[in-house]
N, C-alpha and C positions, 0 to 999 in steps of 0.2 A: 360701335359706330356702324349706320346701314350702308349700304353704296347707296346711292339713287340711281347707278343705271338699270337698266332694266335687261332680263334675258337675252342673249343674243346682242348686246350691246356694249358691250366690253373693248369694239373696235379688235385688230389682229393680238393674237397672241403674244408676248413677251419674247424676246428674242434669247435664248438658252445660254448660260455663262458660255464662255471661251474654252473649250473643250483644254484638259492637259497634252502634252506632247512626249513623245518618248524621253524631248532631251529634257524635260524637267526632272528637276535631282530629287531623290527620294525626300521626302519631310519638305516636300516646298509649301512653300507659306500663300496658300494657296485661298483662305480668307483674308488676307492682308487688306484692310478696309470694312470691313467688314464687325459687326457687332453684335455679341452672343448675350444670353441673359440665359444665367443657369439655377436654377432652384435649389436647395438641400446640397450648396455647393461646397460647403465645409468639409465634407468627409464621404467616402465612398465612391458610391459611381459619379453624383455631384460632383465632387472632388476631382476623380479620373476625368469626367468632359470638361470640365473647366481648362485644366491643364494640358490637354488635347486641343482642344480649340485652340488656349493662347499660341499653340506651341506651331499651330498652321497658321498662324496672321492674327487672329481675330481680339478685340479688344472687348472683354468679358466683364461682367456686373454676377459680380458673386454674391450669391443670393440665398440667406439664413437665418433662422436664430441665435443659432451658437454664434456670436458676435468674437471674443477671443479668436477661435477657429476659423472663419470667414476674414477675419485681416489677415492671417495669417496665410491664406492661399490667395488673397487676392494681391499682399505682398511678394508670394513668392512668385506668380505671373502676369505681375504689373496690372493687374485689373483693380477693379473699382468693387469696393466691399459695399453691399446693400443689407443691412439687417434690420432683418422684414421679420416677423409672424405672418405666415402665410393664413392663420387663422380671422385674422381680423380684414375684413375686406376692404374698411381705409385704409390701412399699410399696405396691402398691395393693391388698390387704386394711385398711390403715390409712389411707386418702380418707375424707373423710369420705362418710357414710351417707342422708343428706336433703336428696340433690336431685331435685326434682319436673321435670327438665326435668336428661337426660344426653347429650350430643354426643361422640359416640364417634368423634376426629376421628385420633389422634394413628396416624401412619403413618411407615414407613420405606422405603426401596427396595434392591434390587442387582440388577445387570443380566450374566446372563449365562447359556450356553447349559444345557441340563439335565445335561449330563451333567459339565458343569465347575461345579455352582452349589455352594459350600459349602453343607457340610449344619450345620456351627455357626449361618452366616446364613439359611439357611431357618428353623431354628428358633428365632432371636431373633423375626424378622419374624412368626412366627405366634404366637410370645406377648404381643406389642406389639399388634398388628392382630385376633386375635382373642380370643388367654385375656383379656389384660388387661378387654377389653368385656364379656367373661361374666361377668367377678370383680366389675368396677361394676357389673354390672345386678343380679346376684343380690343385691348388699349393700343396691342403691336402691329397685328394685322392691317391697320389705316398705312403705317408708314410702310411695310414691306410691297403692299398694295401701291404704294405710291413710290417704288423704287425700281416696281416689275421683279421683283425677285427677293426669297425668303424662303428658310427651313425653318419648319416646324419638327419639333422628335421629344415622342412622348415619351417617357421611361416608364410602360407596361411593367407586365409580368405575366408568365404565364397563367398568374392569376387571373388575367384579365380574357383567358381563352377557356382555363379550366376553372374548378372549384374544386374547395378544401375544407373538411369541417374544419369549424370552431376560428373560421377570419371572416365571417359574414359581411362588416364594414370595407375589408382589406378587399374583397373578391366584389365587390358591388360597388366599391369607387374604381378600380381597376375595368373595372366593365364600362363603364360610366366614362371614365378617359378614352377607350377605347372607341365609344361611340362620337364623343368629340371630336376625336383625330379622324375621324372618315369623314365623319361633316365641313369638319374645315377644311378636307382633301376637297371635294366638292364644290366649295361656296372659290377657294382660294386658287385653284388650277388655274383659270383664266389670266389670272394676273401674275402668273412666275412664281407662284409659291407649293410648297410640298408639303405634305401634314403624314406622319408616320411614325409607329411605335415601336417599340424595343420592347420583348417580351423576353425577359431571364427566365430562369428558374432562380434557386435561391443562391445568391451574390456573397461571398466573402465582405459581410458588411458589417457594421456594430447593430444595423436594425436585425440580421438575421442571430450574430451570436446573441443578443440578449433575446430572442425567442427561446431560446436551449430549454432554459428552466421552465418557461408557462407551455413550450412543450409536453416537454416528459410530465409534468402534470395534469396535462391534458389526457395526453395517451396513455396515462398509466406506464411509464416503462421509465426505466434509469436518464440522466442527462447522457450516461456517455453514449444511451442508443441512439440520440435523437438523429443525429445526423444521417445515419448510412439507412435506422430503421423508418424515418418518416419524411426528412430531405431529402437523400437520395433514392428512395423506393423506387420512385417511377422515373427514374433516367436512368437512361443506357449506358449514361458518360460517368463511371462515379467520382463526379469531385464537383467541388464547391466552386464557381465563376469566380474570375476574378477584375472587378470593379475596372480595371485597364482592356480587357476584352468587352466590357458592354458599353467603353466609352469610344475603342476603334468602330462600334458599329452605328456609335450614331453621327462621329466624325464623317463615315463613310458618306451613313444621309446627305451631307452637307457637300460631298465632292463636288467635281465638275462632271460625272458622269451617271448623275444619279437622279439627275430633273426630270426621268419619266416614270420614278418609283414616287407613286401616291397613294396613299390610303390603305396601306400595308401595316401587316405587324407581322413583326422579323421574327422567330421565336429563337431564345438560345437557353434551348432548354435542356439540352444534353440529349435530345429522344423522346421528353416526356411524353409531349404530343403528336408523337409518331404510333403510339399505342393506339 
């Protein structure tokens, strides 16, 4: 949906949530009212923001394919299970439409050199990783526009800063989100909303262990090297993230003290791109 106002026409800026106060007690429920929509919310970092939001107030649309897995976390924080294909653009034309807080997590991967990479799977992975995020934002952005206030957090990767042989699709929708989330930092400022990414490195996830094997076949070298010899190569931090630390940082986004961070991507990458 367009606005119709025109530049400069937006009347005064939004007035900034209610700042927290020292005597607020740690874990206060500090989105209470408030409603999250989380992507690839079955398991991982999905997972971990889902249950970070519920756990500050917010009432979350857990958002999947794996259907089994999806009640299952939307049972254990009283949310609301959505089992979507994020590849089909009518199923998610049909999400729901008001949520004030969108986590644009859900990701796929396949590993292989450019010139052997299917072109079917290049283009699932960019409808998954980036249309599907266009199709939610355009449908949510009316209502958070009409509420004066709303978080956007894109779940990046440092893929989305650097490149990596042999993830062509993975590094090129990642890029692709990236440029979204500045756009909508942009277009969405005026009306109270924040647009911003979260860049890992590689996450304690099932999308990163079941890389192991198309790895080491990649790189010629053993499964048990893959980790320390082509995960952790270029970080300074050696260890694998874990999914409950990339979901404190996008909870952070969403605080009361974070309405002047736009069009950022955070990197938690151990160092990589400190190189």
């Amino acid at each position: 949906m367009e606005s119709t106002q025109s530049p400069g026409a937006e009347g005064p800026p939004a007035a900034p949530p209610a700042a927290a106060t020292p005597d607020d007690p740690p874990g206060a429920r500090f989105l209470a009212g408030r409603t999250a929509l989380v992507t690839g919310a079955a398991s991982g970092i999905g997972r971990a923001c889902a249950v970070a939001l519920a756990e500050a107030g917010a009432a979350v649309y857990v958002v999947d394919i794996a259907a089994d897995a999806a009640k299952e976390v939307a049972a254990e924080i009283g949310g609301t299970c959505c089992v979507t294909d994020l590849a089909d653009p009518a199923a998610v034309d049909a999400l729901p439409d008001d949520a004030d807080i969108v986590v644009n997590n859900a990701g796929l991967q396949h590993i292989a050199p450019v010139h052997e990479f299917p072109p079917e799977r290049f283009a699932l992975i960019q409808r998954v990783m980036v249309e599907a995020p266009f199709r939610i934002l355009r449908r949510t952005l009316p209502h958070m526009y009409a509420g004066g206030w709303g978080r956007v957090v894109n779940i990046s990767s440092v893929h989305g800063l650097r490149a990596s042989p042999y993830k062509s699709a993975y590094v090129v929708a990642k890029h692709a989100l990236e440029g979204l989330s500045k756009t909508v930092a942009l277009e969405a400022a005026p009306h109270g909303v924040t647009s911003n990414c979260i860049n890992p490195g590689y996450v304690r996830t099932p999308l990163v262990e079941d890389q192991i094997a198309t790895q080491a076949v990649a790189h010629g070298i053993p499964e048990a090297d893959v980790v320390t010899r082509v995960m952790l190569e270029r970080t300074a931090i050696k260890r694998l993230i874990e999914p409950v630390e990339v979901a404190a940082a996008a909870l952070w986004f969403c605080s009361p003290h974070t309405g002047y961070i736009t069009g950022a991507s955070l990197p938690l990458d151990g160092g990589w791109t400190a190189h």
